[in-house]
C-alpha beads as a LAMMPS data file, in Angstrom:
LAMMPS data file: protein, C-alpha beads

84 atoms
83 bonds

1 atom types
1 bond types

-500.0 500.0 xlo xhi
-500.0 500.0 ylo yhi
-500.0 500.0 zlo zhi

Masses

1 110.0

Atoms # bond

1 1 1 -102.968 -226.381 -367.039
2 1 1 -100.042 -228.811 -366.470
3 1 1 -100.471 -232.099 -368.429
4 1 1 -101.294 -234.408 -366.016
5 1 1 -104.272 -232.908 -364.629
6 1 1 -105.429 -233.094 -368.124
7 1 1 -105.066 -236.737 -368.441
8 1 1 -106.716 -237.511 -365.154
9 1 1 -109.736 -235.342 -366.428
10 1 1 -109.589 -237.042 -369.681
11 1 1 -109.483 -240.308 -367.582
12 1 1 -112.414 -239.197 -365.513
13 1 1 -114.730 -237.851 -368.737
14 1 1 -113.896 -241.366 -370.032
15 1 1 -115.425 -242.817 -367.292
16 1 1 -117.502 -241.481 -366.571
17 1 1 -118.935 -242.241 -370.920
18 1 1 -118.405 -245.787 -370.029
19 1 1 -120.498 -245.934 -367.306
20 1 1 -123.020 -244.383 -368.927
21 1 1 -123.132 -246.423 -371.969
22 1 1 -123.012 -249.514 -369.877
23 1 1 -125.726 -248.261 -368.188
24 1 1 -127.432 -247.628 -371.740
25 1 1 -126.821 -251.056 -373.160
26 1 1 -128.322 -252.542 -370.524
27 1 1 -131.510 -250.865 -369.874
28 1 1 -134.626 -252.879 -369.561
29 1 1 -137.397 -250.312 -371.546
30 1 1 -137.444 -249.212 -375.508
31 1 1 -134.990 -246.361 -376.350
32 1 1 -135.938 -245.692 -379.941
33 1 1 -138.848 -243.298 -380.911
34 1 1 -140.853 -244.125 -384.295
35 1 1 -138.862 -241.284 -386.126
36 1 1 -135.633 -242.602 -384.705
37 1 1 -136.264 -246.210 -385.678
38 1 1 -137.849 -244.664 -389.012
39 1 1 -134.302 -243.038 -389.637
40 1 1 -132.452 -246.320 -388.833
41 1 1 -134.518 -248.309 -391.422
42 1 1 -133.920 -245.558 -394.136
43 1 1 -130.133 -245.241 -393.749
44 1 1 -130.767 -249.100 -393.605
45 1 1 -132.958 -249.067 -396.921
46 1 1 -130.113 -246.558 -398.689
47 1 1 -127.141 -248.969 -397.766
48 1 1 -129.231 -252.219 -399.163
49 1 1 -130.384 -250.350 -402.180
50 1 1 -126.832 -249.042 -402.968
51 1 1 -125.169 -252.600 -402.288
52 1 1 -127.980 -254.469 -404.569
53 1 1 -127.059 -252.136 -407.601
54 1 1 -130.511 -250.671 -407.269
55 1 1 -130.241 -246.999 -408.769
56 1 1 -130.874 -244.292 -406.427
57 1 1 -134.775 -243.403 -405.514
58 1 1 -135.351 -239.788 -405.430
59 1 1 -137.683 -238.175 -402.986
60 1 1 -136.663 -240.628 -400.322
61 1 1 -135.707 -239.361 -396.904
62 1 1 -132.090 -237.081 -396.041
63 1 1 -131.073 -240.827 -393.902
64 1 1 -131.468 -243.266 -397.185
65 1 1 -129.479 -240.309 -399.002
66 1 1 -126.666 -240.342 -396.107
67 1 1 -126.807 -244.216 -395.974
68 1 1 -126.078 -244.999 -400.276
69 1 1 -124.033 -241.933 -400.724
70 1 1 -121.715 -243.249 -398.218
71 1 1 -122.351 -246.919 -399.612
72 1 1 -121.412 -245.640 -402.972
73 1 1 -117.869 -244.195 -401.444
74 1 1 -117.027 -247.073 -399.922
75 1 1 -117.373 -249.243 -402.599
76 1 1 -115.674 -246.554 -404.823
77 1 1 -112.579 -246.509 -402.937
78 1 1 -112.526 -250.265 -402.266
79 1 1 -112.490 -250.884 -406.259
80 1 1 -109.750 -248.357 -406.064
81 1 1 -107.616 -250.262 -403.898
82 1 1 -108.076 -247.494 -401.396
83 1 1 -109.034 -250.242 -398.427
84 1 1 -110.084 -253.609 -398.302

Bonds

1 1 1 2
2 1 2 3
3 1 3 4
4 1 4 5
5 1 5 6
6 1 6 7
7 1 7 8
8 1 8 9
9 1 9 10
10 1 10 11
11 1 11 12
12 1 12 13
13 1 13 14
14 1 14 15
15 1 15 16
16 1 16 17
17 1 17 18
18 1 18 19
19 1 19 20
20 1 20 21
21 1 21 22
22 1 22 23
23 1 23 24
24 1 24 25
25 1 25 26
26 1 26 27
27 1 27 28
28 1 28 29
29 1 29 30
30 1 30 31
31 1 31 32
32 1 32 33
33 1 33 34
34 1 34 35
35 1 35 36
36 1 36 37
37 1 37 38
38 1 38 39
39 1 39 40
40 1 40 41
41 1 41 42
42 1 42 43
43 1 43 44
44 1 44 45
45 1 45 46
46 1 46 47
47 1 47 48
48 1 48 49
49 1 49 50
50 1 50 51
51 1 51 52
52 1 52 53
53 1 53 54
54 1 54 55
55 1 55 56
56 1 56 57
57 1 57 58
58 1 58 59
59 1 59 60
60 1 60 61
61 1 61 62
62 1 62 63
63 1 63 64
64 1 64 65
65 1 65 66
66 1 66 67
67 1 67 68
68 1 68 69
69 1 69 70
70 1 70 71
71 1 71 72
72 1 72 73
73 1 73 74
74 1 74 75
75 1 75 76
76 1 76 77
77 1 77 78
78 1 78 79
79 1 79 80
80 1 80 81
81 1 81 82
82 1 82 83
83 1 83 84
């Protein structure tokens, strides 16, 4: 494949995305099912709980895991001076 007809699909799938996220962002009817907004409010929960100093709850769901383990990173490698 020469490199220009690459771009233009890469151009195209691009797009082609935006168009569809517009079209996403502005829907008019609820997107999110119970176990989808369940998830968001763990990985919520896990970032809060991780921020507050709480100490991890076991037995909570793989999304509040996710959510303070990567809480716990971040704030690991900001102390470090990794990023600020």
């Amino acid at each position: 494949m020469d490199k220009d007809y690459e771009v233009e699909q890469e151009a195209i799938r691009i797009a082609k995305e935006a168009i569809s996220t517009e079209r996403y962002l502005n829907r008019s009817y609820p997107t999110h099912t119970i176990e989808q907004e369940q998830y968001l409010n763990d990985l919520d929960r896990g970032d809060d709980d991780c921020r507050k100093g709480h100490p991890h709850k076991e037995g909570q769901s793989h999304a509040y895991d996710i959510a303070y383990g990567a809480r716990y990173v971040l704030e690991q490698m900001q102390s470090a001076g990794e990023f600020n």
